[in-house]
C-alpha positions in Angstrom: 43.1 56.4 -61.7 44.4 53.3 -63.6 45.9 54.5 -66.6 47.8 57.5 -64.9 50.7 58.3 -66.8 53.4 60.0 -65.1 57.0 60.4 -64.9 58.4 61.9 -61.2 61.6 62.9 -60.4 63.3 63.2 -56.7 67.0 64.7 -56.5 66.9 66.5 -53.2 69.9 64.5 -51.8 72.4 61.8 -53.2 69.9 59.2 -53.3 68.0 60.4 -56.6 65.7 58.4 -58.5 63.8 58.7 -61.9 60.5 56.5 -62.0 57.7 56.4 -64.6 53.8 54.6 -64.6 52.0 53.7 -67.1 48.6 52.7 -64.7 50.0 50.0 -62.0 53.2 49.5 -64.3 56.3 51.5 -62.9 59.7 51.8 -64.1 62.8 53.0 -62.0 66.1 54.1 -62.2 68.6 55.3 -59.6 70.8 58.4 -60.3 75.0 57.9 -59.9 74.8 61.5 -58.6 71.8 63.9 -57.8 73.9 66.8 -58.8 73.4 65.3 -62.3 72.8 67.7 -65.0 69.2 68.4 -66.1 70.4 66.8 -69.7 71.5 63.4 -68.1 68.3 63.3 -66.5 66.1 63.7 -69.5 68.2 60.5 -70.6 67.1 58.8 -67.9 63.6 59.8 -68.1 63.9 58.7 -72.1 64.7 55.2 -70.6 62.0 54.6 -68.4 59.4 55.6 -71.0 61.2 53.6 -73.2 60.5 50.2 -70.8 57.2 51.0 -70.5 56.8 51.7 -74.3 55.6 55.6 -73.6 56.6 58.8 -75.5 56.5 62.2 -73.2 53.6 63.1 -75.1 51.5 60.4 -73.3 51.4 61.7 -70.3 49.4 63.1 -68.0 51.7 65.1 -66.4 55.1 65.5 -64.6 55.7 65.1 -60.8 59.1 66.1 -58.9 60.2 65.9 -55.3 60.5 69.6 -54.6 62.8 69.1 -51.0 63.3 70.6 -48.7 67.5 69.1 -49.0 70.2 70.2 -51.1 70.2 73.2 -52.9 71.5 71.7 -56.1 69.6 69.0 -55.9 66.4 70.5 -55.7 66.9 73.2 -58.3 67.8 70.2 -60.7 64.7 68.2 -60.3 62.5 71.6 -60.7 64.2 72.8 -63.7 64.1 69.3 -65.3 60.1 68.9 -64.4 59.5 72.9 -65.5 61.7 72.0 -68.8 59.6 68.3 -69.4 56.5 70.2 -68.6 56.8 73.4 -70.8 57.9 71.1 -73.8 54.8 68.9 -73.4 52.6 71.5 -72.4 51.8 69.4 -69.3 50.2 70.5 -65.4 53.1 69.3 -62.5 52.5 67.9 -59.5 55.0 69.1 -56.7 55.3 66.9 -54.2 57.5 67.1 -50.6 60.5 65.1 -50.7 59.6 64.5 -46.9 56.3 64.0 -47.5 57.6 61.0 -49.9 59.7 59.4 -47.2 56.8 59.5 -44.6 55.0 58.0 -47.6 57.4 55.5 -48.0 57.4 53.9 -44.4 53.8 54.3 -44.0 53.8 51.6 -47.1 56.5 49.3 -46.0 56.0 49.7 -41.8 52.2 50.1 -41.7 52.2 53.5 -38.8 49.9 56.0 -39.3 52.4 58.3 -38.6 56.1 59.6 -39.6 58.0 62.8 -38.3 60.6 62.4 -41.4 63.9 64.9 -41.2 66.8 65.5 -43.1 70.2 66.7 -42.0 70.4 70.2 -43.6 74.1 71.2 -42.3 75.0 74.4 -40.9 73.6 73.0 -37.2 70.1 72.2 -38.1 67.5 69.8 -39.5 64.7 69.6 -42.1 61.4 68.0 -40.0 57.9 67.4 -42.0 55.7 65.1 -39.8 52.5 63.2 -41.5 49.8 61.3 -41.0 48.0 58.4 -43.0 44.3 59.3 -44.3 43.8 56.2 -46.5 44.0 55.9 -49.6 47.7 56.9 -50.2 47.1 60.1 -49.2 48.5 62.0 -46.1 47.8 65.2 -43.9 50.5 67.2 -43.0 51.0 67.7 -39.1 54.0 69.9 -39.1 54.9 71.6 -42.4 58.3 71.0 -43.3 60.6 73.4 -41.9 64.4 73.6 -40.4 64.4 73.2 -36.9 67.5 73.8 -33.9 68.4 70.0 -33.2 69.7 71.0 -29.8 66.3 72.1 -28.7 64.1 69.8 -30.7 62.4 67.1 -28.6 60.7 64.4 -30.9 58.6 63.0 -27.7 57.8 66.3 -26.8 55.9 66.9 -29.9 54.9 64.1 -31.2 55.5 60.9 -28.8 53.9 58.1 -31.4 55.6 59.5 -34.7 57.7 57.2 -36.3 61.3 58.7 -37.2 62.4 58.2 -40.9 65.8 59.4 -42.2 69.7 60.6 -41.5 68.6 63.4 -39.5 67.4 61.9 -36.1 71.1 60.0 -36.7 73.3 63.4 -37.3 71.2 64.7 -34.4 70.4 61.8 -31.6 69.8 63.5 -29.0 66.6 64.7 -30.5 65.0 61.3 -29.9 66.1 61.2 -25.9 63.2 59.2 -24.5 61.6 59.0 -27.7 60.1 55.1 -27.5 58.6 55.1 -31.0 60.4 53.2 -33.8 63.2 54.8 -36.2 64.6 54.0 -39.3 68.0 56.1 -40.3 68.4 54.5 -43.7 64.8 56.5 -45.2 65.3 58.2 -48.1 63.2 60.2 -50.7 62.3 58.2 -54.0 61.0 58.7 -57.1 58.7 56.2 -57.0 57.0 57.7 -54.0 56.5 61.1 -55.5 54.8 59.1 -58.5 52.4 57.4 -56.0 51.4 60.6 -54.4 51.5 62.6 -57.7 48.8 59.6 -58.9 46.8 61.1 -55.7 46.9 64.7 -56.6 46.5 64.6 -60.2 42.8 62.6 -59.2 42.1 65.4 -57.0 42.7 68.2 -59.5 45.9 69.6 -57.4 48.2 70.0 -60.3 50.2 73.1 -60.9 52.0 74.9 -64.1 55.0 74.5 -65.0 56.2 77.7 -64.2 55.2 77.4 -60.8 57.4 74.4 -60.4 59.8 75.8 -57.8 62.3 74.5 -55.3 61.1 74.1 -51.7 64.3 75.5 -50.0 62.5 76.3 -46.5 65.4 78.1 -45.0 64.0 81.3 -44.5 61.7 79.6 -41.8 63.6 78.2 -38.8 61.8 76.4 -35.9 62.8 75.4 -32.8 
């Protein structure tokens, strides 16, 4: 879909990000603070239009990192996509903010697949794990979910999965004997969610904006 038009937002920890496409052209802007009020976010979303010469009526629709991470954080970037979408009368696309991590190294590490976890305090650990299809889009092995770090075993489940973000670091000892590759420093972006919004937009898995909700996941612990 060349001429997708899109703007995503990802706020589920302190590493938020605004991005916008216009087909292959893509603006982004960090966020000083994910916390950020929806208000200073639709500034930010005004700018990256703005560079690539769109109004919010161009679009095709909105797309938002939905977590699991902080609470805050992910109740800011669902009320500011509901708020963009309802004013525009546009679908959403609501995309896993681990999901766009394992997206992330997939693009930049070429593995096929990522077991991506945040730490989520209070002695445990969001985990998603994915898999490459092609084409940008990914299966989802292990639906995200919090997990007890002190009996999770990464080679245990899933020996090959590559091991993107802070939680595997808060929590080493769940990669004991764990060969594959990690990388601590993974975060979700914006300009992932847009990529894998372009994906479910082309296959007609859009949503409304009013069911644009936070992926909080803490009423399902795994072990």
């Amino acid at each position: 879909m060349s001429q997708f038009r899109c703007v995503a937002l990802e706020t589920a920890t302190a590493q938020g990000s605004v991005a916008a496409c216009s087909g292959e052209q893509v603006a982004i802007r960090m966020l000083k603070d994910s916390k950020t009020s929806s208000r200073e976010i639709f500034g930010v979303v005004a700018e990256v239009l703005a560079e690539l010469e769109l109004h919010p009526g161009d679009l095709d629709c909105i797309a938002y990192g939905s977590g699991p991470g902080s609470f805050t954080g992910v109740r800011v970037a669902a009320s500011a996509a509901q708020g963009l979408a309802f004013a525009q009368a546009l679908p959403v696309c609501r995309v896993s903010s681990l999901e766009a991590m394992a997206a992330s190294v997939m693009r930049e590490k070429s593995v096929l697949m990522v077991a991506a976890s945040l730490d989520a305090r209070m002695d445990e650990a969001y985990l998603g794990v994915y898999t490459m299809l092609g084409n940008g889009r990914l299966r989802c092995e292990f639906k995200d979910a919090l997990i007890n770090p002190k009996e999770y075993k990464l080679v245990a489940r899933y020996p090959d999965a590559f091991a993107a973000g802070n939680g595997w670091e808060i929590w080493p000892a769940m990669l004991v004997d764990h060969n594959a590759d990690a990388d601590f420093t993974v975060w979700p972006r914006a300009f992932d969610v847009l990529e894998l919004a372009r994906n479910q937009f082309a296959d007609g898995l859009s949503i409304s904006a009013h069911q644009a909700l936070p992926n909080y996941v803490r009423d399902n612990v795994t072990q």
